[in-house]
N, C-alpha and C positions, 0 to 999 in steps of 0.2 A: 525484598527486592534483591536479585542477583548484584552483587557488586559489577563495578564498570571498568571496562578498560577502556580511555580514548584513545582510540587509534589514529594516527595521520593519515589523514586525505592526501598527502604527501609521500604516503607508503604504499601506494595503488601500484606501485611498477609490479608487472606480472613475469612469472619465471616460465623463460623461455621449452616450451613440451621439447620433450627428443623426439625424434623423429617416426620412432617407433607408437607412440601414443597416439592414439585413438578413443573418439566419443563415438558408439556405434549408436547408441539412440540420443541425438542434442535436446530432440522438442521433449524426451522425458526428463532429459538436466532443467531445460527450461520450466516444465510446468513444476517441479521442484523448489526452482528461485524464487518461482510465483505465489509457491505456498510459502515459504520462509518467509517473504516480506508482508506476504495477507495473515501470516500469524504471529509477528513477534515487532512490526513499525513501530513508533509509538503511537504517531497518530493513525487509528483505527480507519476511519472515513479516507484518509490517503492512500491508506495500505490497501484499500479494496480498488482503489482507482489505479494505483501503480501496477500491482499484479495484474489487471485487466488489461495492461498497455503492454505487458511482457507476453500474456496469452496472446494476445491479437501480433502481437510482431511475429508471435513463434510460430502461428497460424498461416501468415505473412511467407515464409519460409526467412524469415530474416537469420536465422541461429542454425539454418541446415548445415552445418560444417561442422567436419569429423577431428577437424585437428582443434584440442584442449585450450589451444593457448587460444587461437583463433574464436575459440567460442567464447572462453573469457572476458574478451578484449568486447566481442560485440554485445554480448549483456551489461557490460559495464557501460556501454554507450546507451541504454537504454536508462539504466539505473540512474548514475551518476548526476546527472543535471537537477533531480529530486533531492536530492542530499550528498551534501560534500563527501561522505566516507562510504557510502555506497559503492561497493565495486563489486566485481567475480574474482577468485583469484586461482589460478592451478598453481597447485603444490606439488609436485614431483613426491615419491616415497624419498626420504632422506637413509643416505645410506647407513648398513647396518639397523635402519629400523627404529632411528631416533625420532622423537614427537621434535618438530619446529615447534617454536612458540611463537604464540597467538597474535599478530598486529605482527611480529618481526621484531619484537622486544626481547633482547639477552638482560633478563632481570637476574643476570649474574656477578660472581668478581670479577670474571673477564672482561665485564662492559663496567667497571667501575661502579656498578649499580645508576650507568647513563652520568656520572660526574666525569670526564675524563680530566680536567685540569682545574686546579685553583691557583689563581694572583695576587700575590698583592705587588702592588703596580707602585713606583717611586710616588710620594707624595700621599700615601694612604690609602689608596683607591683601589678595593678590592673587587674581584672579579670571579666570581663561581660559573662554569661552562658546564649546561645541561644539554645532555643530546637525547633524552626520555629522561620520564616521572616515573621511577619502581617502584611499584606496587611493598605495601609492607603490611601486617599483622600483627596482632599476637605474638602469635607461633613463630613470627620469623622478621625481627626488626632490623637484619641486615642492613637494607635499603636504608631506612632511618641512621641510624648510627652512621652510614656514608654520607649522607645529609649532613648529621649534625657533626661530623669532621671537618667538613667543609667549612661550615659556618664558623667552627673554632679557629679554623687556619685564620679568615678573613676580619677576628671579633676587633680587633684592634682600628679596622678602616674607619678612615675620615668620611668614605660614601663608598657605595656599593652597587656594583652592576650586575643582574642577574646575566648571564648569554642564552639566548634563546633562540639562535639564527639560525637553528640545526637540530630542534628540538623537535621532533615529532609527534609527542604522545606520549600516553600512562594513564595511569594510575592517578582518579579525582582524590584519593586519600593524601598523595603527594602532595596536589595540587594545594589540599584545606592546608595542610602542616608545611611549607612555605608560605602560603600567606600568612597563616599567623604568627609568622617572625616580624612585620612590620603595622602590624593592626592591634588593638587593643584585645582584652580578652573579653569574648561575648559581642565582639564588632559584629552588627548587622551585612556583612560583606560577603557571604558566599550566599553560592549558586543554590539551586532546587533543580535536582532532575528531575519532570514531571514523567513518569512512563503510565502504561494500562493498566500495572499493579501497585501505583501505588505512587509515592516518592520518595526520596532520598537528597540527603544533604552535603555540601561539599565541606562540611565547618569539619575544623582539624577533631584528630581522636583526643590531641593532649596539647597539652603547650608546649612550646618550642625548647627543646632542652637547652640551646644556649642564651637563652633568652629574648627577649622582644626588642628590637633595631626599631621605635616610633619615632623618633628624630634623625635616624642616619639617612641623608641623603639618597633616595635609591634611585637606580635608570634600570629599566627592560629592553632587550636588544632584541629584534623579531625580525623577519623577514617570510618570504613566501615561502620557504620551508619549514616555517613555525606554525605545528599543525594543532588541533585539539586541546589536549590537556596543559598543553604548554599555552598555546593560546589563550587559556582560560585564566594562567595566573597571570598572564598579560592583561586580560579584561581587568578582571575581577579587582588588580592593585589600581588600574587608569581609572574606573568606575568608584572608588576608593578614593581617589587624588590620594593616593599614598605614593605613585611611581612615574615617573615622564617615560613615555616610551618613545625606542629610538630605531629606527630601521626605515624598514618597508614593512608595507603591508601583508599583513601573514594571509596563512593559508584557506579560514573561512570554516573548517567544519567543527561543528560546536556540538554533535550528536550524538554518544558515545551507544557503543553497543560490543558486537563480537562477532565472530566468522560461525556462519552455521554449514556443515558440511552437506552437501548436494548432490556428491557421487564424483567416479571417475576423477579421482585426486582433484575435484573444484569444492569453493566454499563460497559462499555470499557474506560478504560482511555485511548488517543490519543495525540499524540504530534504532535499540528500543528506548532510547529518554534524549531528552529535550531541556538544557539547562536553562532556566530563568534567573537573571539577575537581578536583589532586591531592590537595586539601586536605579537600575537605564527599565528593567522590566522585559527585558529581550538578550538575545544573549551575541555572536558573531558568525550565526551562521550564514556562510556566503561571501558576505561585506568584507570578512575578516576582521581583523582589530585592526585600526588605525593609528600611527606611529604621531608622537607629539613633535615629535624631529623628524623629518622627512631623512635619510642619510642616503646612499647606495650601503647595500650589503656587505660590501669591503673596507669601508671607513666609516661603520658606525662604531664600532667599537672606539677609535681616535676619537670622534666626534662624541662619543658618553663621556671618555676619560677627560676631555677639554671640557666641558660642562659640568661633571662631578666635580675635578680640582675648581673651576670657578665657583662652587655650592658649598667646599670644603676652606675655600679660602672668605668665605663670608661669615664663617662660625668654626675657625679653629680651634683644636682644645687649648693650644699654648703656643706661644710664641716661636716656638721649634716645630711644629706641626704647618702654621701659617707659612712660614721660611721654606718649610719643605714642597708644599704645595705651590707654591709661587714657582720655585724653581722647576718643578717638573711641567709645570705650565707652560712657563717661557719655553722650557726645550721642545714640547710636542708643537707649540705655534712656532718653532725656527725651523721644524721639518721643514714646512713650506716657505719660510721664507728668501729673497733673493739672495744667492750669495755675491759676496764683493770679487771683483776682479782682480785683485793687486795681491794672488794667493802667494807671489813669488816675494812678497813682502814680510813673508812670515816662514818659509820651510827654510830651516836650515837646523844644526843642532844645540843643544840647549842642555848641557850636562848632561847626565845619564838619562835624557830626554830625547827626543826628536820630532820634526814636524815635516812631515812627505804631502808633496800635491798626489795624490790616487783617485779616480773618474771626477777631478774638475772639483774636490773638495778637499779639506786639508783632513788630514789623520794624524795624531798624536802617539806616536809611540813608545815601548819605554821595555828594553830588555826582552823575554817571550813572551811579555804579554801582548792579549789581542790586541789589536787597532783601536783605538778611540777616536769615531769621527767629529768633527767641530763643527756645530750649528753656528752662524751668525746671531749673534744680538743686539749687537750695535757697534760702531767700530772700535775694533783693538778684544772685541770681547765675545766670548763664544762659548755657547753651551755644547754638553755633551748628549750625543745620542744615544740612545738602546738603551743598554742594563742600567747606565751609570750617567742618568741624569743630573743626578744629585752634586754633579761638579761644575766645574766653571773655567775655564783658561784666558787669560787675561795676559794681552802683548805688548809690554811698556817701550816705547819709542826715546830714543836721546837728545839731545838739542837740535841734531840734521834732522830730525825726522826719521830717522832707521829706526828699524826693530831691534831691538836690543838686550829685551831680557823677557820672563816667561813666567807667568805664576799660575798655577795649579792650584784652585778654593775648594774646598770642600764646603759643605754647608753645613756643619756644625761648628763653621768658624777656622780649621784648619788651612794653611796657606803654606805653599812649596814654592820655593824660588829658585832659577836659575838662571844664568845670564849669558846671552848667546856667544856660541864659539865661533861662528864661521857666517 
């Protein structure tokens, strides 16, 4: 069985034809697309009913139009409602003569190999951000090895959040050797592509080089641009109870296949296999996967890291791990918290310190460095935001009731004092 690429149903957007371009025969593009999906679907008995619904539309004069993009767009509207990754797409020649690659995947160094960032987030809470699953081999473990750097940066996390919000597609090889960093070895947990020829399995090629994470706390972040193969490691961990997933609801295509070329710079992407799950027995095409955390797309990621520190504070490794997680707790819940009014109760200066009211919140200064904003935590006492959670500012008052002096905590126990000037 040909190896798979799942592509996103999320990557259907079509390139615009130049003006110049032209389909001088569409109904021969069309009867084309008809044969592509009558010989490569998975399911045989569909594929003769679908391509029979493309002849009759083309029959129809539905596809008579000479402009590429334009004809694209209307086969895809035939296509499409059968299967999530079903599209047409025009490819323009790229200049000089370069082959695009397949789905819109740069399985290069330029795309980080789809990792563009890793965190680790105050309080232990790592963060690996996938925008595609690169394909890897043999011949060429690039892709892997950017993988398993990732996973080194983050080995140290109290819990772990994959990002998936922006993940499109890959590579099912990807997909097995990410799950089995959190699954045991020989876990009954991956997929079956059932295709015409045959099947194929999503179980990793090897084990995980930095080892197996079966106790680390892990969250999934998804959204509606979380298509296919990204999808699948969403499934396949939720169906597991190995992962809470947190977002929206992703994209729905669970089909994986490849663009078959059909003339006049157009291709049809086709889904020859059909992933089953050994677990649910069906897989997310359509439905899409379903988030255990309902979030918006914009504050799932706050919403994991709040939930991961509460997972990481119920089984920390050490007493300084616990300390740490608590405190970066408190600060992401003082984002939202009400701030006090009486901010004129606190700016003034404070040794080679200072405290400025700036949009309605107090900031801590000190010499060139940047600002450090002060979250509320209770009166007199205020966490830090951004980078430098991991502090504390505490405002001692005198026997009138003024502010008077200013302590700066670190949480390894360190304390700075100084006592107001003005």
């Amino acid at each position: 069985m040909k190896r798979l690429v799942m592509a996103s149903a999320a990557c259907a957007a079509l390139f615009v034809a130049p003006a110049s371009a032209q389909v001088a025969e569409p109904r021969a593009v069309a009867e084309r697309v008809a044969a592509a999906v009558e010989e490569n679907f998975f399911d045989e008995q569909r594929a003769h009913e679908i391509a029979a619904e493309v002849r009759a539309a083309a029959g129809a004069g539905r596809y008579d139009v000479s402009d590429p993009g334009e004809l694209a767009s209307a086969l895809t509207a035939t296509l499409h409602p059968h299967d999530g990754h079903f599209r047409v797409e025009y490819r323009p020649p790229q200049p000089g003569g370069r082959a695009r690659p397949q789905g819109g995947f740069g399985n290069d160094a330029r795309s980080a190999y789809g990792i563009p960032s890793v965190t680790m987030y105050p309080g232990g809470i790592g963060v690996i951000d996938f925008r595609l699953l690169a394909d890897f081999n043999p011949d060429d473990l690039a892709a892997k090895n950017a993988a398993d750097a990732a996973f080194t940066i983050v080995h140290g996390s109290q819990a772990l959040i994959l990002d998936l919000r922006d993940c499109a597609g890959g590579s099912p090889t990807m997909v097995g050797y990410l799950v089995g960093h959190f699954v045991p070895e020989g876990a009954n947990v991956y997929n079956t592509f059932h295709a015409r020829e045959g099947e194929q399995q999503e179980t990793p090629p090897e084990p995980p080089a930095t080892g197996r994470r079966l106790e680390t706390p892990l969250f999934v972040l998804i959204s509606g641009r979380t298509g296919s193969a990204c999808e699948s490691v969403a499934y396949t961990l939720q169906s597991a109870g190995r992962a809470t997933i947190v977002g929206e609801p992703s994209a729905g295509g669970a089909n994986p296949g490849g663009l078959i070329p059909v003339g006049d710079n157009l291709a049809v992407f086709v889904s020859v296999a059909t992933p089953i799950n050994p677990i649910t027995g069906r897989n997310w095409e359509g439905a899409g996967v379903q988030p255990d955390v309902s979030a918006p797309v914009a504050e799932a990621l706050t919403r994991a890291r709040t939930i991961a520190l509460e997972a990481a504070l119920r089984a920390p490794a050490d007493d300084s791990a616990a300390r740490e997680a608590q405190w970066a707790l408190d600060s992401l819940r003082a984002e939202s918290a009400a701030y006090p009014r009486n901010l004129r109760d606190y700016a003034g200066s404070y040794g080679a310190r200072s405290v400025a009211i700036e949009s309605n919140r107090l900031v801590l200064r000190r010499d060139r460095r940047p600002a450090l904003v002060l979250l509320p935590l209770e009166r007199d006492l205020f966490a830090v935001a951004g980078a430098a959670p991991l502090q504390r500012v505490h405002f001692e008052r005198d026997a009138r009731g003024r502010v008077s002096a200013i302590t700066l905590a670190l949480v390894d126990g360190q304390e700075f004092r100084d006592s107001r000037q003005n």
